[in-house]
C-alpha positions in Angstrom: 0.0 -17.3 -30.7 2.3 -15.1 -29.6 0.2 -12.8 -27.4 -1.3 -15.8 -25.9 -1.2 -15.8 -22.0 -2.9 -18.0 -19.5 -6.4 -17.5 -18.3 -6.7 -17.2 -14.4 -8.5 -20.2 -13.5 -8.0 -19.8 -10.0 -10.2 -17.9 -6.7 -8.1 -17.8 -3.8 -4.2 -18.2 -3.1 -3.1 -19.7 0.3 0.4 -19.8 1.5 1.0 -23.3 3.0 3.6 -24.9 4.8 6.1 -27.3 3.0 8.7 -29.8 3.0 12.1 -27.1 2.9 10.1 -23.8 3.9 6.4 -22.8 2.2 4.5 -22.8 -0.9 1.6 -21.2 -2.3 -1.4 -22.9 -3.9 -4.0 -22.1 -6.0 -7.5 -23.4 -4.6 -5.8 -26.0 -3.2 -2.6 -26.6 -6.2 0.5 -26.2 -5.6 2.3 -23.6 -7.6 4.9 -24.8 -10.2 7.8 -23.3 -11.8 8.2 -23.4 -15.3 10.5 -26.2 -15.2 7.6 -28.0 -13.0 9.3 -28.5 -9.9 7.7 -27.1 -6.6 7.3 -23.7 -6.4 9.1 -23.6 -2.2 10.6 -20.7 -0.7 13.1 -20.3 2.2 10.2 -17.7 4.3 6.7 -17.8 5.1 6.7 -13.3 4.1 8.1 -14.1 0.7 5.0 -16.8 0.0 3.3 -14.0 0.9 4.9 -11.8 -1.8 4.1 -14.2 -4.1 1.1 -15.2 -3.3 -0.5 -11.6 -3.3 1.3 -11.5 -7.1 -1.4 -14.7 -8.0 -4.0 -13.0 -6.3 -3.7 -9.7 -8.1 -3.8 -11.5 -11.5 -6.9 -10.3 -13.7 -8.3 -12.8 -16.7 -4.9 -13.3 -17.7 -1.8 -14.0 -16.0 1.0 -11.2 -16.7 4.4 -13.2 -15.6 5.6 -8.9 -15.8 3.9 -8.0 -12.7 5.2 -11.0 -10.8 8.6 -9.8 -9.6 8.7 -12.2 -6.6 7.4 -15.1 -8.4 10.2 -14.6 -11.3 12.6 -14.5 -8.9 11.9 -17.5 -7.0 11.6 -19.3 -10.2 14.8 -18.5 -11.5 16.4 -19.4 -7.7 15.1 -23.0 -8.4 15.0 -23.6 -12.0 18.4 -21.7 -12.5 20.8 -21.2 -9.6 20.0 -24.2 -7.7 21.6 -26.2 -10.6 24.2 -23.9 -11.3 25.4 -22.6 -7.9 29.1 -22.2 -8.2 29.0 -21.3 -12.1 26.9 -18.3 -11.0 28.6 -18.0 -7.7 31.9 -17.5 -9.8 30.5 -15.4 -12.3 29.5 -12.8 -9.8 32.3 -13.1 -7.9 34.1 -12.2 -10.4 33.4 -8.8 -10.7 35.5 -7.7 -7.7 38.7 -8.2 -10.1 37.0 -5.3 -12.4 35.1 -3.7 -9.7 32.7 -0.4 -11.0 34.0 1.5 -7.5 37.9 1.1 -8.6 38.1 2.5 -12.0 38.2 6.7 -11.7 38.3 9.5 -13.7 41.3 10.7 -14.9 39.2 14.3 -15.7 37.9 16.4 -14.8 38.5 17.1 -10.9 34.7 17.8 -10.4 34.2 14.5 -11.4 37.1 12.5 -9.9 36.1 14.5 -6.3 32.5 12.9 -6.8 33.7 9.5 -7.3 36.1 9.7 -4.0 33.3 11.4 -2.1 30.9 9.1 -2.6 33.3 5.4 -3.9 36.0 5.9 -1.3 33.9 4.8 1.5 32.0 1.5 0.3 36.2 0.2 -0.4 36.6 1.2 3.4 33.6 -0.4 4.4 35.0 -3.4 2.4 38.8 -3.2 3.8 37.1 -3.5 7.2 33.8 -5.4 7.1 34.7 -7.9 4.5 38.5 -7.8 5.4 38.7 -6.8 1.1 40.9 -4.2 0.3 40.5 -3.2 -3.1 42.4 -0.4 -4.4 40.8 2.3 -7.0 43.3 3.2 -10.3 42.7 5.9 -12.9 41.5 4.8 -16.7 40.4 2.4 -17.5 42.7 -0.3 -18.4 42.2 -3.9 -16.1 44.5 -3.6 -13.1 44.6 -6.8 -11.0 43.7 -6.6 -7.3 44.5 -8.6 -4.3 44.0 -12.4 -4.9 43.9 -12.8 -1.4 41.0 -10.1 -0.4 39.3 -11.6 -4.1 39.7 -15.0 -2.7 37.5 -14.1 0.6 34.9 -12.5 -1.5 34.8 -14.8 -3.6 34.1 -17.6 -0.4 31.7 -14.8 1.0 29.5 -15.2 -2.3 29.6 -18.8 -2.7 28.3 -19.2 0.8 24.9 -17.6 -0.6 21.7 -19.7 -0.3 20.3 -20.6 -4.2 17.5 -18.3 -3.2 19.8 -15.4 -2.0 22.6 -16.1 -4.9 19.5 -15.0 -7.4 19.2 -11.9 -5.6 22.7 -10.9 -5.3 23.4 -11.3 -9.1 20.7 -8.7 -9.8 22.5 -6.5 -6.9 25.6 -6.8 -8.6 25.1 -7.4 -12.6 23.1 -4.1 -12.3 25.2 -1.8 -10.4 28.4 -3.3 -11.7 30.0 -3.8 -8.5 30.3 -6.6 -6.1 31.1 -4.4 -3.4 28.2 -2.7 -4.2 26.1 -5.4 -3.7 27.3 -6.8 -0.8 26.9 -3.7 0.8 23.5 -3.4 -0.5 22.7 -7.1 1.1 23.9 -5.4 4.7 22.3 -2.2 4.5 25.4 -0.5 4.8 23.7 2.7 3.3 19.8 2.9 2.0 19.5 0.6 -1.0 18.2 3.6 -3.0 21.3 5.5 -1.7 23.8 2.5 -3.2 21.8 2.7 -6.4 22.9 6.0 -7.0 25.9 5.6 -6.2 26.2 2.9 -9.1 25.1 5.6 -11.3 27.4 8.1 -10.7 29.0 8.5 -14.2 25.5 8.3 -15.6 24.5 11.1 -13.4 27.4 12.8 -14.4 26.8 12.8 -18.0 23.2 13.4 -17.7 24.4 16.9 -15.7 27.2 17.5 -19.0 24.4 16.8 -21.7 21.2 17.0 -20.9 18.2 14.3 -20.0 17.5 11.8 -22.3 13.4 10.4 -22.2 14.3 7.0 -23.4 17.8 6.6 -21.6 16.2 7.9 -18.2 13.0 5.0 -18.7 15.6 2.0 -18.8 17.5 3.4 -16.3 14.0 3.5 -14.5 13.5 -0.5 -15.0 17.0 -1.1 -14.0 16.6 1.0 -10.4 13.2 -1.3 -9.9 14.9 -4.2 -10.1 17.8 -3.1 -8.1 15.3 -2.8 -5.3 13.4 -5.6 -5.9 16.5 -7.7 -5.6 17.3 -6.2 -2.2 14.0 -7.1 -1.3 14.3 -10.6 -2.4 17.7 -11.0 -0.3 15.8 -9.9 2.8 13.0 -12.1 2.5 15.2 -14.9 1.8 16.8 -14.5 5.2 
């Protein structure tokens, strides 16, 4: 029972407009989530996204290849009843911030992390009016309760469906600057993705390539793009 999936039992998906934004149905069905409320989305082009996922279903339906629909679900089913607990969650990240911890060796390294870490905390000091201040080791160093405190509104102010996009920006590249600079295109999202992996990179250059390491790391960068993606087409 296990292996069981669902049989497509479906011809033709059709985005339609709906009360709150747009749907998609299923000769004629509106799409549910797994909780069973209505399947509606902020934007006609990511009903689109999702309907093309329904559409390119086989005999069976393979939730795996459904990126958009997965995320939608879990914007309505998850965040929309848990807003602020996610909200804080996320936001609380900029406290312990991936871009703020540095190396205290070697100099190769440390360089690398200023070169390419130094600018997204300028960015932040002057689009998001967020200083945060990099330390070496480490050991938890508070930052600025004031420039936390104006992240922290910035992220609450996220739409349900954008909010379960940006967790994915920031859960998986460990910093919330990070992902709100990924949310602006302050750099290519593949460019901030890389960035995220900096000490990863690193230690792949110190000991070699790893098959299994570099696949997850592979799944990881897929859905760091989807998610940016997701935030666009939430807009």
């Amino acid at each position: 029972m296990s292996d069981w999936k669902p049989k497509r039992f479906w011809t033709q998906s059709a985005v339609v407009e709906a009360e709150g934004g747009f749907t998609v149905e299923l000769d004629g069905r509106s799409v549910k989530t797994p909780a069973k409320a209505e399947l509606v989305v902020p934007t006609q082009a990511m009903a689109q996204e999702i309907a093309a996922e329904w559409d390119a279903q086989e005999k069976e339906v393979d939730p795996t290849t459904m990126p958009f629909t997965r995320s939608a679900n879990a914007a309505i089913d998850k965040v929309r009843h848990q807003h602020a607990e996610v909200a804080d969650m996320l936001a609380d990240y900029g406290d312990s911030d991936l871009l703020c911890y540095r190396a205290t060796h070697p100099q190769e390294l440390q360089q690398r992390q200023a070169d390419q870490w130094d600018p997204a905390l300028e960015w932040a000091a002057e689009t998001l009016a967020a200083r945060l201040l990099p330390v070496a080791g480490v050991l938890h160093q508070p930052q600025d309760p004031q420039a936390l405190l104006g992240l922290r509104q910035r992220v609450h102010d996220y739409s349900d469906f954008q909010l379960a996009a940006f967790h994915d920006l920031v859960s998986l590249s460990g910093s919330l600057v990070l992902g709100f600079a990924a949310t602006v295109d302050w750099r290519p999202a593949e460019e901030i993705w890389q960035a995220s992996r900096l000490d990863e990179l690193w230690q792949i250059e110190q000991w070699g390539h790893d098959d299994e390491a570099h696949a997850a790391s592979e799944v990881k960068r897929a859905a760091f793009l989807h998610a940016k993606r997701f935030f666009d087409l939430s807009v």
